[in-house]
N, C-alpha and C positions, 0 to 999 in steps of 0.2 A: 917492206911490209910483209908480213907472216903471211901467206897462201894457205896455210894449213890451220888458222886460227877456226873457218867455218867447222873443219874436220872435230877439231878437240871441242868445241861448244855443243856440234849435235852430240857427239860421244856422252862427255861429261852430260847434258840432257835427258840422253835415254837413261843412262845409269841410275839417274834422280828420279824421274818421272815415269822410266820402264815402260815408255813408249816415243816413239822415233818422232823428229819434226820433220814436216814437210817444208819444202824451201820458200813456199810463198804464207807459211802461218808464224805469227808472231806468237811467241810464249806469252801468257799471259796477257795478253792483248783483249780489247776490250769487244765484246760480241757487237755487230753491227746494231743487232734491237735492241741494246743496252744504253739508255736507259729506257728510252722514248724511239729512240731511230732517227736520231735530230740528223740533219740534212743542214750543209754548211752554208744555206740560204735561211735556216733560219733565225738565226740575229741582222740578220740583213737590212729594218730599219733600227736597227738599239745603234748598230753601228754607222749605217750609211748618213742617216742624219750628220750626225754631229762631225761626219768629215766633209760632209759636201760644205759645212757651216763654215768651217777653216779651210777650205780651199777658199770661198768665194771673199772671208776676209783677208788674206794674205792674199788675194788677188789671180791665181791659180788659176778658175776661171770665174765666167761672169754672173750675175744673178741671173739673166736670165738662162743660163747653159746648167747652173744651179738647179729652177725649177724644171729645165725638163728632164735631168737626171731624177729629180723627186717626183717626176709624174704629177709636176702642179701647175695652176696658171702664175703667170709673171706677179699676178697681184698679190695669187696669197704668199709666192716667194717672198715680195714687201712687205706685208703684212707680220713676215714670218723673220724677217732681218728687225723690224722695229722692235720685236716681242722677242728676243733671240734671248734676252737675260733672262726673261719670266720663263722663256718653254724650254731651255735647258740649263 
């Protein structure tokens, strides 16, 4: 592996941009308040749903280990396995 590869990128960098990079800033990199400041908890139920759905049919774990991961009771968990075509 090239050790000096960091050397020639910040080089070639400043030459372009005519200002140095720091070793912990990404070029180009996306600003944290960009767009919103989204926070990687929130797709948390777009996502979490529908895997907790295919863990408990491939059997992974159980309905009710299901609703307590979903923060529900066992019933709406059934309720929510019956209705599983309609709600997703």
């Amino acid at each position: 592996m090239d050790k000096s590869i960091w050397m020639k990128f910040n080089t070639a960098y400043t030459q372009h941009f005519n200002q140095k990079l720091s070793f912990k800033e990404e070029p180009m990199g996306i600003n944290p308040a960009e767009p919103f400041g989204r926070k990687s908890f929130d797709f948390y139920e777009y996502r979490f749903k529908p895997l907790t759905r295919e863990a408990v049919e491939k059997d992974k774990i159980s309905l009710s280990r299901g609703a307590e991961m979903l923060l529900i009771s066992i019933e709406e968990m059934q309720d929510w396995q019956r209705n599983w075509e309609v709600l997703l």
